[in-house]
C-alpha positions in Angstrom: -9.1 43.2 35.8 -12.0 41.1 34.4 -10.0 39.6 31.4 -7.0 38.6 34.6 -9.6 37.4 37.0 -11.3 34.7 33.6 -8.0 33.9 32.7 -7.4 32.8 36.8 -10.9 31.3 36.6 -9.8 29.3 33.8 -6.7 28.2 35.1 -8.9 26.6 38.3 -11.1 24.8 36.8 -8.7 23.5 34.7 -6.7 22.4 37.8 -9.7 20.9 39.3 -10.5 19.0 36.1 -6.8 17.6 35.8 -7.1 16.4 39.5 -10.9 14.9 39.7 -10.9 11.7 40.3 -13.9 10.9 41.2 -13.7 10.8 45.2 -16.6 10.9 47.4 -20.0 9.3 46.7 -21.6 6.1 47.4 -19.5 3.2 47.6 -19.0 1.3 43.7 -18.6 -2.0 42.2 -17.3 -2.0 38.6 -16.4 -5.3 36.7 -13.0 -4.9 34.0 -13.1 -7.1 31.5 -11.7 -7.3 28.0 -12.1 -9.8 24.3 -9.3 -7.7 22.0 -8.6 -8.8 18.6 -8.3 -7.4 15.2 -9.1 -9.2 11.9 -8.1 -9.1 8.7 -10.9 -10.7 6.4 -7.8 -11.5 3.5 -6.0 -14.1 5.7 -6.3 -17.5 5.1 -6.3 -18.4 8.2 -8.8 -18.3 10.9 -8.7 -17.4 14.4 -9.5 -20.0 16.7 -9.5 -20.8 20.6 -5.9 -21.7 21.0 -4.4 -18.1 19.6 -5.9 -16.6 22.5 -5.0 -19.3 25.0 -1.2 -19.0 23.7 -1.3 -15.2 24.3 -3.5 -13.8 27.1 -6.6 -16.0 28.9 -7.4 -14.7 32.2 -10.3 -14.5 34.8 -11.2 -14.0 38.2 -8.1 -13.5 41.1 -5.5 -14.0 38.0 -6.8 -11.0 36.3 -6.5 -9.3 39.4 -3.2 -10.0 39.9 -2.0 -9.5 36.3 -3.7 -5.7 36.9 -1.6 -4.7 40.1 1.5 -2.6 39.4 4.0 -4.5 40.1 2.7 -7.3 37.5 2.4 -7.6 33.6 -1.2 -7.2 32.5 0.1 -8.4 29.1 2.6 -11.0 29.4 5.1 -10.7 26.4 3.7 -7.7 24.8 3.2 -5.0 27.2 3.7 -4.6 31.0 0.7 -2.3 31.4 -2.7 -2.9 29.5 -6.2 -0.5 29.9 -7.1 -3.2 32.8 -4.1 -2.0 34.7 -5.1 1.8 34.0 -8.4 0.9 35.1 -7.5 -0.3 38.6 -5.7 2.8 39.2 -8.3 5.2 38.2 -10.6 2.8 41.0 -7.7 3.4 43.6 -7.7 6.8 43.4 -11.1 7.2 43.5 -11.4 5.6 46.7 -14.6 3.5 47.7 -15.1 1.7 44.4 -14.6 -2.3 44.1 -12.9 -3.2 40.9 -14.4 -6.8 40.0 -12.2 -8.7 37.6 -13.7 -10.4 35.0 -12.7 -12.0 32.1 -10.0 -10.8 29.5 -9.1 -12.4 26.4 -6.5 -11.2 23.6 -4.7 -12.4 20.6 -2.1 -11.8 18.1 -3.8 -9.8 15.2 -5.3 -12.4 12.0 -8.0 -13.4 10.3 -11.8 -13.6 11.5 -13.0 -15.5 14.5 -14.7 -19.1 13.8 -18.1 -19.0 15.0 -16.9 -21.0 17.9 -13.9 -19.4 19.0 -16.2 -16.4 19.4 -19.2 -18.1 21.1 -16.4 -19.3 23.7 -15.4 -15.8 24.3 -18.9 -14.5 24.8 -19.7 -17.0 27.1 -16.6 -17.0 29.3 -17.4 -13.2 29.8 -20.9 -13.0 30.5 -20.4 -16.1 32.5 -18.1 -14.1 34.8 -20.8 -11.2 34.7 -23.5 -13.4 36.3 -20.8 -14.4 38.5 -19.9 -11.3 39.7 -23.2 -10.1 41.4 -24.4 -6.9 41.5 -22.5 -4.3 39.6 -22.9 -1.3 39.2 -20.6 -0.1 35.8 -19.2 -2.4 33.9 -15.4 -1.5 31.7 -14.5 -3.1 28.4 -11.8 -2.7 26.3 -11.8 -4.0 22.9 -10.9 -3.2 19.4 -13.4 -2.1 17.4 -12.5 -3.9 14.3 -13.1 -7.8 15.4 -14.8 -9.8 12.7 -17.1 -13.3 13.0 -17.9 -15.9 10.2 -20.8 -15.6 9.3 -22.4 -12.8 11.6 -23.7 -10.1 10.0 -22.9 -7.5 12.8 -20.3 -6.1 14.4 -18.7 -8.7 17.2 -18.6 -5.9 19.6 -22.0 -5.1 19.3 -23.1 -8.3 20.7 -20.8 -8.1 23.2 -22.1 -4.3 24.2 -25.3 -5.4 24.2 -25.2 -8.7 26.2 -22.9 -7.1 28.9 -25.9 -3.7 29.1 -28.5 -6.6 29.2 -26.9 -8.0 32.4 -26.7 -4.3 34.5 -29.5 -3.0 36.0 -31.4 0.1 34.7 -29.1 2.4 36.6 -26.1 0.9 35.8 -23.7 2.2 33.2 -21.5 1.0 31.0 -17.8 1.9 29.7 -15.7 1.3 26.7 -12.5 2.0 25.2 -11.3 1.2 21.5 -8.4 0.7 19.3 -7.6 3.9 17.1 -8.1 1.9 14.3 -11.9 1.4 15.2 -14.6 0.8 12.5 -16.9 3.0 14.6 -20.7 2.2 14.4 -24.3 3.1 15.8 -23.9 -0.3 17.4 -20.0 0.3 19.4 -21.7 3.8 20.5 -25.4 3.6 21.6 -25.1 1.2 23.9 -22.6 2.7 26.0 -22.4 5.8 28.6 -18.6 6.7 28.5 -16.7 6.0 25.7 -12.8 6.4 24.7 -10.1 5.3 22.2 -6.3 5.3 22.0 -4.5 8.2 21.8 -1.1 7.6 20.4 -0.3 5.2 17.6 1.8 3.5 18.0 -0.1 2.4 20.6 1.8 2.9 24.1 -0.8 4.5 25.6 -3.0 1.5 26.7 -2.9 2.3 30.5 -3.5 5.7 30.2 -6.5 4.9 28.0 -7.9 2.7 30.5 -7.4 5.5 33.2 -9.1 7.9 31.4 -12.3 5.4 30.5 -12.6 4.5 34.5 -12.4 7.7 35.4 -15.2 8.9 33.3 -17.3 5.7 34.4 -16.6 6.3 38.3 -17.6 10.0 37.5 -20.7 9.3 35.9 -22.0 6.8 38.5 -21.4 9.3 41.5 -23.1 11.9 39.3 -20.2 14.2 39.1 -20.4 14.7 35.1 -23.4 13.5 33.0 -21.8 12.6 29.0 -23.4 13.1 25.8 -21.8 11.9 22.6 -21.5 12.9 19.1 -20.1 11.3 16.3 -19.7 11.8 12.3 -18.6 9.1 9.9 -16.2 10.2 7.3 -16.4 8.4 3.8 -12.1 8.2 4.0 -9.6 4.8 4.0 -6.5 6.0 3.2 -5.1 9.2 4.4 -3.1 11.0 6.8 0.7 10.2 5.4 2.0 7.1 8.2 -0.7 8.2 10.6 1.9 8.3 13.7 0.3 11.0 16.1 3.5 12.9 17.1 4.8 13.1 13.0 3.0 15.4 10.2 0.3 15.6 9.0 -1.5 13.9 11.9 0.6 15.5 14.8 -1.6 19.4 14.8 -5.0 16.8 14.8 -4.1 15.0 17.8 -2.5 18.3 19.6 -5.7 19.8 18.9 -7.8 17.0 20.5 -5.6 16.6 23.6 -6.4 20.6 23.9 -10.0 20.0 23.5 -10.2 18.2 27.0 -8.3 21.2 28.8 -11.8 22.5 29.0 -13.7 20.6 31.8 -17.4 20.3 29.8 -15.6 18.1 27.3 -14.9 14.2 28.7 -13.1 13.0 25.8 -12.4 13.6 22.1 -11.2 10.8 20.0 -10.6 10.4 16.4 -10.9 6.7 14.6 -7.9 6.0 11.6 -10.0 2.6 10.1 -8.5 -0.7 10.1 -9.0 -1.0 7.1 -8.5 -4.8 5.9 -12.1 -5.9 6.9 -14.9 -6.8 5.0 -17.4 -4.6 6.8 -20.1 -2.7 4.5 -19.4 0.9 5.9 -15.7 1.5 6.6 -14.5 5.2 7.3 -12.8 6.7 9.8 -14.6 8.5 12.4 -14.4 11.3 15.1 -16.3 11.1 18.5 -16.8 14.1 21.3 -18.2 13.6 24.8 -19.4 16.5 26.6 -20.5 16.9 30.3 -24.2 17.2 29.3 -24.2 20.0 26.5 -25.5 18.4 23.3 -24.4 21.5 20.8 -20.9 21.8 22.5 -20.5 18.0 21.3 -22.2 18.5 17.7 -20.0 21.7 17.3 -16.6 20.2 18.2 -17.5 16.5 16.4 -17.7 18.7 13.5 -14.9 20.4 14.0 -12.7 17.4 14.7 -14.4 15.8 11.5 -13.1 18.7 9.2 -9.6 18.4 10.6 -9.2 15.0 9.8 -10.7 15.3 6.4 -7.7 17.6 5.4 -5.7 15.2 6.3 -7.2 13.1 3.2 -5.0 13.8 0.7 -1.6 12.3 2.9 -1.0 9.0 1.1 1.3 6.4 3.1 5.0 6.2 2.4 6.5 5.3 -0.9 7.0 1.5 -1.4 9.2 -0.5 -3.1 9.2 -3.6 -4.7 11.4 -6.5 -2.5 14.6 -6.1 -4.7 14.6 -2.0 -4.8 14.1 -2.4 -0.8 17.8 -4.4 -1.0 19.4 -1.8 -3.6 18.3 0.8 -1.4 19.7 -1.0 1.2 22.8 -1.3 -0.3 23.3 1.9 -1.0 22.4 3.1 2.4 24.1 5.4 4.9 22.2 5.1 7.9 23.2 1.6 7.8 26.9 2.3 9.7 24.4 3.1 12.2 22.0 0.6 12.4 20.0 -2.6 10.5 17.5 -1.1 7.9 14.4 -1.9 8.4 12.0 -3.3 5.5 8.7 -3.2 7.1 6.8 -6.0 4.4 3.6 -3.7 4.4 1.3 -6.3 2.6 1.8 -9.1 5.3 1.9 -6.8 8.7 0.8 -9.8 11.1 0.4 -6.5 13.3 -2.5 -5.6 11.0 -3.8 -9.1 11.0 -1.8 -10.7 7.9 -0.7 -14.2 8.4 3.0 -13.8 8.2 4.2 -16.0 4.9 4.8 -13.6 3.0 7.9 -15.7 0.6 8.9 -12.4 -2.0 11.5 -11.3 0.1 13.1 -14.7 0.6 13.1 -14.7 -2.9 14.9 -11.9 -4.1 17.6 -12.5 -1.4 17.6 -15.9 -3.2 18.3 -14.2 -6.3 20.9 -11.9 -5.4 21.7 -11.8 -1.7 24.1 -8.7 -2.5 26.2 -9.4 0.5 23.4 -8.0 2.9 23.0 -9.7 6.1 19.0 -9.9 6.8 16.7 -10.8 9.1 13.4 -12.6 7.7 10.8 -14.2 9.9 8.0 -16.7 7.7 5.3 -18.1 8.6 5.4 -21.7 7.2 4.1 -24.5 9.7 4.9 -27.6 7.3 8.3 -26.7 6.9 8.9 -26.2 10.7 7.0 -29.6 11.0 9.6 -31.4 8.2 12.4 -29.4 9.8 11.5 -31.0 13.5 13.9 -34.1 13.4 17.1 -32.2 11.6 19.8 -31.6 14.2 21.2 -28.2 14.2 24.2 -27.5 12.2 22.6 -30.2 9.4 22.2 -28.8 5.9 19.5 -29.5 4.0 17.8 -28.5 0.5 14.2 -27.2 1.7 11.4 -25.5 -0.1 9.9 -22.0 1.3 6.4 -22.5 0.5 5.0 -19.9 3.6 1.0 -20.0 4.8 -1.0 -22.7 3.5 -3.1 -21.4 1.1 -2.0 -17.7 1.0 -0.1 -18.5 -2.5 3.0 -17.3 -2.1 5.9 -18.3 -4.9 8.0 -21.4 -3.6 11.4 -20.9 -3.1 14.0 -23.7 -3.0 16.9 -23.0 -0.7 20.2 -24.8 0.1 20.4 -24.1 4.0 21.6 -24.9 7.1 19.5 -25.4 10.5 21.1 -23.3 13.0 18.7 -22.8 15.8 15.8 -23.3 17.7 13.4 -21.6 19.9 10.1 -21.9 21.4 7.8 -19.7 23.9 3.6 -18.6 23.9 4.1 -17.8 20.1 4.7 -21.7 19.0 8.1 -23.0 17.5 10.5 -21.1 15.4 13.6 -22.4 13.3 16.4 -20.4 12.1 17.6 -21.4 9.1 20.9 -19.8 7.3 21.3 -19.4 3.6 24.0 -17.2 2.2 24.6 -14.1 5.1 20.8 -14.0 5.4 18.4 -15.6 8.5 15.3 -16.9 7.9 13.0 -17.6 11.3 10.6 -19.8 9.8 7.6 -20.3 12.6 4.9 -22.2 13.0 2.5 -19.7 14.1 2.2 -16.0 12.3 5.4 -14.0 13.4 5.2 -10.6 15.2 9.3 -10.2 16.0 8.2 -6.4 17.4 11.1 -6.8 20.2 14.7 -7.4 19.6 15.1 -10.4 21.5 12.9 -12.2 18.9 16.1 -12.5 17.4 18.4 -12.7 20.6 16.8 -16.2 21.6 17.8 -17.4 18.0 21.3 -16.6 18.5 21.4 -13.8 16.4 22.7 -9.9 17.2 20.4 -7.4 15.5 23.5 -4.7 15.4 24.8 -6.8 13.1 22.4 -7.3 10.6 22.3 -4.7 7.4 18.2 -5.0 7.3 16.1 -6.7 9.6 12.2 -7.0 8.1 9.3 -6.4 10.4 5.9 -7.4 10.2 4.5 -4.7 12.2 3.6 -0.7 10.9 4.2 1.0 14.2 4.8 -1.0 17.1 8.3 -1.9 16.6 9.7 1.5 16.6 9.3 1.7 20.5 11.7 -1.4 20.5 14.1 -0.2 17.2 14.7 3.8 18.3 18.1 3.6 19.0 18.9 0.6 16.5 17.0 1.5 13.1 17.1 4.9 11.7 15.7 3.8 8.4 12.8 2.3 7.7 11.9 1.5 3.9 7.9 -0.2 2.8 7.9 -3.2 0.8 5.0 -4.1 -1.5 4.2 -7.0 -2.4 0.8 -9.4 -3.1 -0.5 -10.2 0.6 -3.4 -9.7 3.0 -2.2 -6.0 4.0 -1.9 -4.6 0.3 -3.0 -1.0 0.1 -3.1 -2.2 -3.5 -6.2 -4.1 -2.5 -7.7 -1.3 -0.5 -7.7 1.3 -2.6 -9.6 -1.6 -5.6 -12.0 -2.4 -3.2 -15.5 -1.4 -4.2 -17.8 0.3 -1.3 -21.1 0.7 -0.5 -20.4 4.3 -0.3 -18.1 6.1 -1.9 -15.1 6.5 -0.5 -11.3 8.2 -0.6 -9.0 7.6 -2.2 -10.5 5.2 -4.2 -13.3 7.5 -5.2 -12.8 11.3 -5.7 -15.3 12.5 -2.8 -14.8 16.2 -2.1 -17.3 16.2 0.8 -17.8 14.0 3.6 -21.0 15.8 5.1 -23.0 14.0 2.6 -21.8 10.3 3.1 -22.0 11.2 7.0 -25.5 10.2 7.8 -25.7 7.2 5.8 -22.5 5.7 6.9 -23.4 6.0 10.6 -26.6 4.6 9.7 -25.2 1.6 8.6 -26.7 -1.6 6.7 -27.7 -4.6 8.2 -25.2 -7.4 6.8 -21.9 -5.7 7.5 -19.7 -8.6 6.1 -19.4 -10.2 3.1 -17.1 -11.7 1.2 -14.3 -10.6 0.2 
């Protein structure tokens, strides 16, 4: 009788915790907000103004409009962002004004020019002092951003700027990227806290949700959170790191389980970016509990130890550009479908500029029939290329990013197509049976009709090479059913990871056996978290 009558206890509250959403209370007003971008400290180039003004600028009744249902919040890359989420979560709650603010995003690369960031700061606080009287603010950003020159994380300023501007009583929201370099300075300044969930990331919406939630619920007093966090001395680990595959599937099942229990607000574990120059990388775990200090310091270590198992789960196997092709040759998923040669040392995804030439050049050296898809980034070729009529053949040199020294390769080939949209000019160029989409701006061709609007079928193609670890298999799931990592010598090398000397020891590339001794001094942190590469 007592153990039926729990187990009924149980199931209510966790009924009532799936369907509090934060009604009743005093009427709110929360400003939404966003500055998104992830950097990669080994590109060449940097990231200025204009690569957020060609993907995602907007403020005010725009940003409002952009987060309503029926409109794309991300124009281009996603229908639904964690603004959208957001405004639903405010909805639902009832009585809570949802302020837009300002949101700025762009395409992975490398670090923001001082001034590129000082534009971005002021835009949002700008449209804080604007906004009157709040009382929560919401942000989502990434967690691994990067500044010339400052010797803190980005997101730290911003965090403390935007707690500067609400009063006393106010409280203030985040959510962050999976791939988060987690510090004291993304976690004391804010009440509610939350990170992505799935990776790939398709869960944006839902993450936003779940952070307004929390928010609304903390400013009507209906739960009060408590964090706890542990810094793990770990890079590299955790096989592909996809949450629904092994290793990492059991880990993210288990977290997902932890919030069944209505005195834990969220539970969120942080897989580094790791292609920064930060001091103290590591992934991290974080646990917010509905005011009970030791539940939170009991799971945090908990969730810690269940990562750190995961440690010894290297990526995939790689291959060299011309093993990728033999493979591909050889291949018999490819009746099925295009291969697909992700060219893991210049993921654009992961902040790489894109010009990655190697592949180019082994097609060049023996094409072996294949029919493949390459996208380039190389902005003086598209610039030399701009006054050839299509159909014109031409001798051309590959030469790819300006000063990411990539091998030149000289091809006969014929100027076939052109397009152009938010991500700059592109110009498809045949050689042989293979494509080459040589762009002016770093190329992310995550979605098949990257190749559509250059005339091109992608059921047709023997190997199609992306630029992206994750997000492209939302797009490829009924096309690819292969996909094959290429190494090579560019600003996503593991190679170069793994070399890397830290300030603290860390795995793989030193053999720590124990991350409870790191943990304190890597949340600590150093003053100076950048440096040169």
């Amino acid at each position: 009788m007592v153990a039926d009558l729990k187990a009924k206890v149980q199931v209510k509250l966790r009924i009532m915790w799936h369907l509090d959403l934060g009604r009743g209370g005093r009427p709110l007003r929360i400003g939404y907000g966003r500055i998104f971008h992830e950097a990669n400290a080994f590109s060449p180039l940097l990231t200025e103004r204009d690569n957020f003004e060609r993907l995602h600028t907007l403020d005010g009744e725009a940003l409002h409009q952009a987060t309503e249902l029926l409109h794309p919040e991300l124009a281009s890359f996603m229908p639904h962002g964690e603004l959208t989420g957001f405004r639903q979560a405010a909805r639902l709650a009832g009585g809570v004004e949802a302020v837009p603010l300002f949101s700025a995003m762009s395409v992975p690369g490398g670090p923001l020019s001082r001034s590129c960031f000082a534009w971005l700061l002021e835009r949002l606080l700008s449209s804080i002092d604007r906004a009157g009287p709040l009382d929560g603010i919401y942000l989502a950003l990434h967690g691994s951003m990067q500044v010339e020159g400052l010797h803190e994380p980005p997101e730290a300023v911003i965090l403390r700027e935007a707690r500067a501007r609400l009063s006393p009583s106010g409280r203030l929201a985040v959510s962050y990227d999976l791939h988060a370099n987690l510090s004291h300075g993304l976690v004391d300044p804010v009440d509610v806290l939350i990170a992505y969930r799935s990776n790939p990331h398709w869960d944006l919406a839902p993450t936003g949700f779940r952070a307004g939630n929390r928010l609304i619920r903390t400013l009507r007093g209906r739960c009060s959170p408590v964090h706890a966090w542990r810094k793990l001395p770990l890079i590299l680990g955790g096989g592909a790191t996809i949450d629904f595959l092994p290793p990492m599937r059991s880990v993210f099942r288990w977290m997902k389980g932890l919030e069944e229990n209505p005195r834990v607000l969220s539970a969120s574990l942080f897989m580094v970016h790791p292609y920064t120059t930060a001091e103290d990388l590591g992934w991290a775990v974080h646990v917010c509990t509905d005011g009970d200090e030791a539940l939170a310091d009991q799971l945090a270590e908990q969730l810690a130890d269940r990562a750190w198992e995961q440690r010894t789960e290297q990526p995939p196997l790689a291959y060299t550009p011309g093993e990728a092709l033999d493979r591909v040759v050889s291949s018999r998923w490819r009746r099925l479908g295009p291969i697909t040669l992700v060219d893991g040392d210049d993921i654009v995804g992961a902040g790489a500029p894109g010009g990655n030439t190697h592949i180019v050049q082994a097609l060049a050296r023996d094409h072996r029939g294949l029919k493949v898809l390459v996208p380039v980034h190389d902005p003086a070729l598209v610039a030399e290329l701009e006054g050839s009529p299509e159909g014109t053949r031409r001798r051309v040199i590959l030469r790819g990013t300006p000063g990411y020294g990539m091998p030149e390769v000289e091809l006969e080939a014929t100027v076939s197509h052109r397009a152009q949209g938010e991500m700059g000019r592109v110009i498809r160029l045949d050689v042989w049976n293979f494509h080459i989409a040589v762009s002016d701006t770093p190329p992310l061709p995550i979605h098949p009709s990257y190749w559509s609007k250059l005339g091109l079928n992608v059921r047709a193609a023997d190997a199609i090479v992306q630029k992206n670890f994750f997000h492209y298999r939302m797009f490829y799931l009924t096309l690819s059913f292969e996909h094959l990592l290429v190494r090579s010598d560019g600003a996503t090398s593991l190679e170069r990871v793994r070399m890397r000397r830290y300030r603290i020891p860390c795995y793989p590339g030193a053999p720590v056996s124990d991350w409870r001794r790191a943990d304190p001094e890597l949340r600590r942190g150093k003053q100076g978290a950048a440096h040169s590469p």
